[in-house]
Structures are given as C-alpha cells and as structure tokens.
TIVO-2410 file (N, C-alpha, C; in nm, 3 decimals):
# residues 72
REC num residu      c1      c2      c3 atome chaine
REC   1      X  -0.249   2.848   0.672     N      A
REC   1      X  -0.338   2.734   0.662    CA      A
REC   1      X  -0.374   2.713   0.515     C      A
REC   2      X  -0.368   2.599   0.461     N      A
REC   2      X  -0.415   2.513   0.304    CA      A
REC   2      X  -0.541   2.590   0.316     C      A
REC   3      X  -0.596   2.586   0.225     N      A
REC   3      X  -0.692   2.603   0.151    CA      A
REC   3      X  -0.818   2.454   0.148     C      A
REC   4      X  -0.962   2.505   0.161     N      A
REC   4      X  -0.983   2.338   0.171    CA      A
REC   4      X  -1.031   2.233   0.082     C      A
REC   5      X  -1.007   2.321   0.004     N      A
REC   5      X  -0.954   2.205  -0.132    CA      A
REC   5      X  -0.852   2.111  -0.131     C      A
REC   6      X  -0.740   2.188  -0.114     N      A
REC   6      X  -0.605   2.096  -0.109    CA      A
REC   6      X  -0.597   2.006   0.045     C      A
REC   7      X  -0.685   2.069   0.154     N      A
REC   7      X  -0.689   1.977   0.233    CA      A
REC   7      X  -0.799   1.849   0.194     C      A
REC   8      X  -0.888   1.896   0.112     N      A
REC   8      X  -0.935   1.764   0.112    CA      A
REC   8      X  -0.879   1.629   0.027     C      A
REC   9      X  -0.817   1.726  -0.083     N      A
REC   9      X  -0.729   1.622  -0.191    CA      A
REC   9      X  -0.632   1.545  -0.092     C      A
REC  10      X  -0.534   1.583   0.027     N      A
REC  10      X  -0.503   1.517   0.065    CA      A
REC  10      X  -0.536   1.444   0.168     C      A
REC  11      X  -0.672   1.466   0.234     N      A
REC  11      X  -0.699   1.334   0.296    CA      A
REC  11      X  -0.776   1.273   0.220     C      A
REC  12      X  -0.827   1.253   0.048     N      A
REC  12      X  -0.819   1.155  -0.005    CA      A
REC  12      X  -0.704   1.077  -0.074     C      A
REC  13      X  -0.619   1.125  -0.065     N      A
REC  13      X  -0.461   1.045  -0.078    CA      A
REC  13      X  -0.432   0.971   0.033     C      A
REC  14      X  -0.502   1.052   0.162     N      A
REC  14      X  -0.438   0.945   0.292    CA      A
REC  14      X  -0.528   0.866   0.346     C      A
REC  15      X  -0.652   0.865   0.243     N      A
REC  15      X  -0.788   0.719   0.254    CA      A
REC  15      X  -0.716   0.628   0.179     C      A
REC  16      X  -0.713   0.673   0.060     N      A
REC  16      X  -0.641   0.555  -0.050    CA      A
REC  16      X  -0.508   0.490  -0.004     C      A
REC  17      X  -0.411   0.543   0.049     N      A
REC  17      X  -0.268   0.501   0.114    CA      A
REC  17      X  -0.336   0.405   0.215     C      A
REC  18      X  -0.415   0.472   0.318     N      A
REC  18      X  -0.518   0.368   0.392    CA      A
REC  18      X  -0.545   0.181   0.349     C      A
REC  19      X  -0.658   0.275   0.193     N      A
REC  19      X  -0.706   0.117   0.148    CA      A
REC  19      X  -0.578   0.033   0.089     C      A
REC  20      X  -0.459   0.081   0.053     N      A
REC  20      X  -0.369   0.007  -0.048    CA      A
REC  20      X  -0.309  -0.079   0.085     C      A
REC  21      X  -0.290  -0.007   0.168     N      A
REC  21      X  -0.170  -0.070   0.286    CA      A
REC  21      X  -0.280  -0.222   0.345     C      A
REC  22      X  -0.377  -0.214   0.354     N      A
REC  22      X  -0.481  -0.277   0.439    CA      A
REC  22      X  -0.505  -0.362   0.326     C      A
REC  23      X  -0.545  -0.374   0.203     N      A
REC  23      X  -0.557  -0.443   0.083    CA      A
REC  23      X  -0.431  -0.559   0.073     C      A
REC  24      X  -0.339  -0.452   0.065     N      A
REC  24      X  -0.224  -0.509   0.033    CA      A
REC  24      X  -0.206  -0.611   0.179     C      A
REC  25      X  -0.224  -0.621   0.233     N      A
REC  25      X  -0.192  -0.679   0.363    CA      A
REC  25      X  -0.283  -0.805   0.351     C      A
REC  26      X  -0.442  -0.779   0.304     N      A
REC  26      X  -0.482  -0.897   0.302    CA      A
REC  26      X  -0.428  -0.988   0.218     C      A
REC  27      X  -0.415  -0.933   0.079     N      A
REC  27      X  -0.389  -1.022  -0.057    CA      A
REC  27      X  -0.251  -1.089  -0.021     C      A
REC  28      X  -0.158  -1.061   0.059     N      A
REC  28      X  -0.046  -1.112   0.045    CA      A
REC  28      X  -0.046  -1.200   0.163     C      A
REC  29      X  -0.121  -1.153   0.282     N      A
REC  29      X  -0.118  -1.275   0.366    CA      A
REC  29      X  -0.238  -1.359   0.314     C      A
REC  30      X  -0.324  -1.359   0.223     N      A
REC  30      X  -0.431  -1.495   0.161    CA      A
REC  30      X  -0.316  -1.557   0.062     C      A
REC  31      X  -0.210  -1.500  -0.009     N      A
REC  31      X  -0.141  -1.555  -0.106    CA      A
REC  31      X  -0.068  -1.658  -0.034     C      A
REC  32      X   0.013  -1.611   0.088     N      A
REC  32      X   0.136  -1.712   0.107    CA      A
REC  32      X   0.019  -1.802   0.234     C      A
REC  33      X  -0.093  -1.814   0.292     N      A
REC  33      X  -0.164  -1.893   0.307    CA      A
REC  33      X  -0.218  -2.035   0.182     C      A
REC  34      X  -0.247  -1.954   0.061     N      A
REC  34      X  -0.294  -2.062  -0.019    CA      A
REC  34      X  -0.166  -2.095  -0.105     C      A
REC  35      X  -0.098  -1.998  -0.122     N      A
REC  35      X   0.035  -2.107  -0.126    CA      A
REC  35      X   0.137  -2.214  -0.085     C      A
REC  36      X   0.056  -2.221   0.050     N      A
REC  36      X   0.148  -2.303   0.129    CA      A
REC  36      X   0.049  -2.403   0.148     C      A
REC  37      X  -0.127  -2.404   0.133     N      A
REC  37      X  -0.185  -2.504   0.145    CA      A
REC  37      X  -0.180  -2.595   0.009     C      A
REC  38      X  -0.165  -2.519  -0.135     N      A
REC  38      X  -0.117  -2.529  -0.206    CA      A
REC  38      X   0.013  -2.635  -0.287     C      A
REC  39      X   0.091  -2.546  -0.175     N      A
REC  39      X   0.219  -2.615  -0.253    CA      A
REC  39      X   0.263  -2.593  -0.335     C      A
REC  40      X   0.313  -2.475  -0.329     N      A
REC  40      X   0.329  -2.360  -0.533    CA      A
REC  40      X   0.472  -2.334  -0.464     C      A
REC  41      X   0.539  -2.374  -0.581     N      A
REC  41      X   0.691  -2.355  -0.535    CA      A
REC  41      X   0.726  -2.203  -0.519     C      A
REC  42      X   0.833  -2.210  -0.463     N      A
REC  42      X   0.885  -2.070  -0.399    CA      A
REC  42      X   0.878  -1.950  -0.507     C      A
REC  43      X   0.935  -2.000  -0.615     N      A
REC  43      X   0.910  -1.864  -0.699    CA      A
REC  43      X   0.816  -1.761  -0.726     C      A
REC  44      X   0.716  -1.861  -0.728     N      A
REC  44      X   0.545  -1.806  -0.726    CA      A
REC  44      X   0.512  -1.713  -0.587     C      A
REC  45      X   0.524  -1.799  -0.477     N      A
REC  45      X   0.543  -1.715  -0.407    CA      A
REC  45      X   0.607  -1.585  -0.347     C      A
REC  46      X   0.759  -1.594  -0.430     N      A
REC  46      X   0.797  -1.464  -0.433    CA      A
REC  46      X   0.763  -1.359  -0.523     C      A
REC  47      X   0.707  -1.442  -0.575     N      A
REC  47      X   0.595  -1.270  -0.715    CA      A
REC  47      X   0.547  -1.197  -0.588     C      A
REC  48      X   0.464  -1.294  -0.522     N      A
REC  48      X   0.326  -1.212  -0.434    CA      A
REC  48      X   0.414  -1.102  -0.258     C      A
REC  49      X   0.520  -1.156  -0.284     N      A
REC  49      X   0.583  -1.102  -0.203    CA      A
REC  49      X   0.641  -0.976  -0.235     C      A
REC  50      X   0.680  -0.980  -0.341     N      A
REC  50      X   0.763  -0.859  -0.457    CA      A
REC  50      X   0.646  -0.771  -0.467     C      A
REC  51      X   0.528  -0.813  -0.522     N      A
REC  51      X   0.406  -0.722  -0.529    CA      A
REC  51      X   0.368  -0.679  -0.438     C      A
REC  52      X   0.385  -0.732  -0.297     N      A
REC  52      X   0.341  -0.646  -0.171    CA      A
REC  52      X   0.433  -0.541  -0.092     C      A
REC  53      X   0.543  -0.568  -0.168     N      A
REC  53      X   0.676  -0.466  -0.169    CA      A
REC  53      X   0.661  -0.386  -0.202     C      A
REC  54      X   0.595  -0.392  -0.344     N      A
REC  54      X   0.601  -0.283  -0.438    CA      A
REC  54      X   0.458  -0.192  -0.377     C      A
REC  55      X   0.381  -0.247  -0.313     N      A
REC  55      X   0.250  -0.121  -0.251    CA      A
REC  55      X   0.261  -0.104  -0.146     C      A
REC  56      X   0.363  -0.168  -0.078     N      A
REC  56      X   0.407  -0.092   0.063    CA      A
REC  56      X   0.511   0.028  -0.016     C      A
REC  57      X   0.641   0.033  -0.087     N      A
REC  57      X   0.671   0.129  -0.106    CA      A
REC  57      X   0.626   0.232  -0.197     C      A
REC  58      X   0.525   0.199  -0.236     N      A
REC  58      X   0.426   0.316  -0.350    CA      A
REC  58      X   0.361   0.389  -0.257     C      A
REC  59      X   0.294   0.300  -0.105     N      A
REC  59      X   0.208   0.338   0.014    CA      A
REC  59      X   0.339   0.457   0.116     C      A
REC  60      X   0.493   0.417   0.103     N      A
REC  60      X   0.539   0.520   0.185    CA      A
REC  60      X   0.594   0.643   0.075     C      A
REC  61      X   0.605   0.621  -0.029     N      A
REC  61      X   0.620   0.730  -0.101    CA      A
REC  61      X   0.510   0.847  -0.120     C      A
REC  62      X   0.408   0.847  -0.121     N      A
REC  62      X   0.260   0.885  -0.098    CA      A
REC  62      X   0.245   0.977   0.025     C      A
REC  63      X   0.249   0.895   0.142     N      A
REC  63      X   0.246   0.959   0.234    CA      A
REC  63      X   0.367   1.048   0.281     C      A
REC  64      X   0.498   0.999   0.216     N      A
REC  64      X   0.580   1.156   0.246    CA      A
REC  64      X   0.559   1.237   0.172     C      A
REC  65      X   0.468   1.214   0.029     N      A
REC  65      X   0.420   1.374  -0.039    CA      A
REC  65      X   0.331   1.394   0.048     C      A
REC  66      X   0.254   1.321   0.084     N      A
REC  66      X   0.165   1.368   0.157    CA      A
REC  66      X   0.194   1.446   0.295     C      A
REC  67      X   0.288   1.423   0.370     N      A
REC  67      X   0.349   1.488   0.481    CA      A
REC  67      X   0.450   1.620   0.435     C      A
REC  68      X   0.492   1.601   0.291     N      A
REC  68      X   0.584   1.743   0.293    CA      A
REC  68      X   0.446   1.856   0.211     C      A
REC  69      X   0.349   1.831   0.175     N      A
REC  69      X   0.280   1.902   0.112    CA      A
REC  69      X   0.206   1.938   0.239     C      A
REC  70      X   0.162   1.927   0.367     N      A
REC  70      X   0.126   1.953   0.450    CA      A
REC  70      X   0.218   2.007   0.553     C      A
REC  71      X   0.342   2.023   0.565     N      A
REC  71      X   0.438   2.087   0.610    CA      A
REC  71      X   0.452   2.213   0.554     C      A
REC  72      X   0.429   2.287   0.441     N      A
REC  72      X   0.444   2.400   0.369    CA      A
REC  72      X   0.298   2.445   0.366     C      A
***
C-alpha cells in the first residue's frame, strides 16, 4: 500500500484531470455555440476544436500516470 502522501498527490491529479475534462467540455461546447450564432468562419472554429483536443489528450495522458503509478 502507497504511502498517504502519494495517495493524496494523486487524487489531486485526478480532481484536476476532473476540472480540465469538465472545463474543457464547457469552453468548447460555448465556442462552437457562439460560433455558429456568430458566424466565424471555419478556421476559427477549428482553433477551439484543436484546443479541446489538446486537453482531452493532456486529460488521458495524466490519468494513465495516474493509473500506472497506482498499479505499483
């Protein structure tokens, strides 16, 4: 059994993975909402799409440290 230090460090890694995934979820579905009420050509909109890419896969990289550091 971890130690409960290192257990607590990682369930504050798996609050924050939490807030990024849930964040990220709002900001990108308010983006392609006011982009489309908007009218911001596609490119723009694919920034906000690329950026919600990029914290969904920052959000699953995280949690497999977070799952192999809790496996050992």
């Amino acid at each position: 059994m971890a130690d409960p230090e290192t257990e607590r460090h990682l369930a504050r890694q798996a609050r924050l993975v939490a807030l990024v995934i849930a964040g990220t979820m709002v900001l990108w579905i308010g983006a392609q909402y006011v982009g489309g009420e908007m009218g911001w050509p596609p490119k723009y909109v694919l920034l906000f799409d690329l950026a919600a890419l990029a914290g969904f896969i920052w959000a699953l990289v995280v949690t497999y440290q977070i799952w192999r550091k809790r496996r050992n």
